[in-house]
VOKOLTI-13069 format. One record per residue (C-alpha): y, z, x; residue in one letter; residue number from 0; chain. Coordinates in nm, 2 decimals, always signed. Last residue first. Layout:
<rs>
      yy      zz      xx  rest   nr  kette
       Y       Z       X     A  NUM      A
...
</rs>
This chain:
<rs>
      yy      zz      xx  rest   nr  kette
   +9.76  +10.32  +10.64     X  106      A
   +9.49  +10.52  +10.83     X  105      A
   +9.71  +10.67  +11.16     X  104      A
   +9.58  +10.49  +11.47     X  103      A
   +9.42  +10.65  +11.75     X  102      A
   +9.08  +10.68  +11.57     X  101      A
   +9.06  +10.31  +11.50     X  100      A
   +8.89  +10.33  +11.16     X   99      A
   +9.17  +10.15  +10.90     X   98      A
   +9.42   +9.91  +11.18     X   97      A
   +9.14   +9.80  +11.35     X   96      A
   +8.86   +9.81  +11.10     X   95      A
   +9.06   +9.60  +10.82     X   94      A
   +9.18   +9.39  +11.08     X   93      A
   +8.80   +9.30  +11.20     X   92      A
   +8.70   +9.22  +10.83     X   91      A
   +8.46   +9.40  +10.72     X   90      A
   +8.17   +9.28  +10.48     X   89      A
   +8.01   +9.18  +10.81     X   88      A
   +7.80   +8.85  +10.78     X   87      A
   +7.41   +8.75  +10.80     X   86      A
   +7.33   +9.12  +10.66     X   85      A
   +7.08   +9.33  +10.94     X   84      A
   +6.77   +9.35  +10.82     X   83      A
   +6.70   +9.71  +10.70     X   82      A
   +6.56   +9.98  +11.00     X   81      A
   +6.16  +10.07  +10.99     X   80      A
   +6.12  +10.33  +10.85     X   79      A
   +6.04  +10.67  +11.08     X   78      A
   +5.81  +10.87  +11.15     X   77      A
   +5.92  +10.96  +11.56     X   76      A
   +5.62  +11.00  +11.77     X   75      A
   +5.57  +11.35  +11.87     X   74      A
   +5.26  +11.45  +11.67     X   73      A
   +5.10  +11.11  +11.74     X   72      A
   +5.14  +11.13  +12.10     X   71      A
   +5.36  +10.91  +12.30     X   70      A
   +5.20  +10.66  +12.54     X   69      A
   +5.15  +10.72  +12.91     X   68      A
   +5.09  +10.40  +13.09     X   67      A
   +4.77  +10.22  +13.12     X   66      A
   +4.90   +9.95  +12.88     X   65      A
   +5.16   +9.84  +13.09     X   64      A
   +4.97   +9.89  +13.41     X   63      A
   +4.95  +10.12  +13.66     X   62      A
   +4.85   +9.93  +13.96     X   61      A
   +5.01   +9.56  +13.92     X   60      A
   +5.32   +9.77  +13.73     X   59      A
   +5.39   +9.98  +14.07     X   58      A
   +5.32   +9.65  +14.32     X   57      A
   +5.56   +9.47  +14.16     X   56      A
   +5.86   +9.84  +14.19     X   55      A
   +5.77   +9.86  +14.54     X   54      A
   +5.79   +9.43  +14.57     X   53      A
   +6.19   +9.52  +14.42     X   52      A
   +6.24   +9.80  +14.62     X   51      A
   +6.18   +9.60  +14.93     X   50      A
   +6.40   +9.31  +14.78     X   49      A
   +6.61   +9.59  +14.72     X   48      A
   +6.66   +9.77  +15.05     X   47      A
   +6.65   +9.37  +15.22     X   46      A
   +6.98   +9.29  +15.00     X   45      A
   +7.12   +9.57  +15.14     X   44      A
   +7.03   +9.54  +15.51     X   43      A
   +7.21   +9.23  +15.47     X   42      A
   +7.51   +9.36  +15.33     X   41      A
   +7.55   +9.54  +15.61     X   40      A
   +7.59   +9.95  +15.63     X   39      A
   +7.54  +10.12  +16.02     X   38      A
   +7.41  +10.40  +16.07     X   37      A
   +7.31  +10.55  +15.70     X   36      A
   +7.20  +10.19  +15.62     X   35      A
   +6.88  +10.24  +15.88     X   34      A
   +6.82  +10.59  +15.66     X   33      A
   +6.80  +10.40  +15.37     X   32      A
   +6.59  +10.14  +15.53     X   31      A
   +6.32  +10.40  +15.68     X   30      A
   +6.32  +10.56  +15.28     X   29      A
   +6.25  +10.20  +15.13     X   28      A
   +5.98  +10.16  +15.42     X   27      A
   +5.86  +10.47  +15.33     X   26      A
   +5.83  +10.39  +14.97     X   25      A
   +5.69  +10.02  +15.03     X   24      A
   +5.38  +10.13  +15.25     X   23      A
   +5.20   +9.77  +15.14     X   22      A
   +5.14   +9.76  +15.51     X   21      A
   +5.40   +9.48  +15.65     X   20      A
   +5.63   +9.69  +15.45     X   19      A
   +5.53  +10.04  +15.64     X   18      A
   +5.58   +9.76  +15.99     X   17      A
   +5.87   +9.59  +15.87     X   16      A
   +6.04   +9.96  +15.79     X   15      A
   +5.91  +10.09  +16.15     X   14      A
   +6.12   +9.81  +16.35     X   13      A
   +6.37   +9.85  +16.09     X   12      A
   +6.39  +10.23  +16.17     X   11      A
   +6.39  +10.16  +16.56     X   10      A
   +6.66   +9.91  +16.53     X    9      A
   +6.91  +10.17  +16.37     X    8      A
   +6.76  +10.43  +16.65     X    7      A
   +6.88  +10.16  +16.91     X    6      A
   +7.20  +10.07  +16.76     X    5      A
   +7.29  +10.44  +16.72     X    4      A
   +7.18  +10.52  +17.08     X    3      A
   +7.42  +10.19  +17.19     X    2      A
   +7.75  +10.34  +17.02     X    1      A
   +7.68  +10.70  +17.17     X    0      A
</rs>
């Protein structure tokens, strides 16, 4: 039973190299995930996400950035634009601690 595994295993990362070799980067994801089923390795790992990786390249290339869906007018939030931040906290961390910490009693 030990040997069929080892074949099927090869067989998916025969047929992942070949949907890779073919820009076919979902199926070769799914083939790889289904190759780490059998057996796990850390090199089959790091090959699932370099995979996902060049899936995820070849996903911006063809959509886009600025092709993407953008919110529409009626549904993007109105708001200000949020105050500078000031250069220094007017709290002092002990005053938070032993004042705000929700499992202390305020003194």
């Amino acid at each position: 039973m030990g040997a069929t595994l080892v074949m099927d295993q090869r067989s998916l990362l025969k047929q992942a190299r070949v949907a890779e070799d073919d820009g076919r980067y979902l199926d070769a994801i799914d083939l790889l995930r289904a190759a780490l089923a059998v057996d796990r390795s850390s090199r089959l790992d790091r090959r699932l996400l370099h995979v996902r990786n060049k899936a995820f390249d070849e996903r911006e290339v063809s959509v886009g950035r600025a092709a993407g869906p953008s919110w529409p007018a009626s549904v993007a939030p109105r708001r200000p634009p949020l105050p500078a931040a000031p250069r220094r906290s007017p709290f002092l961390p002990g005053l938070v601690q032993d004042g705000v910490h929700p499992c202390r009693p305020a003194r």
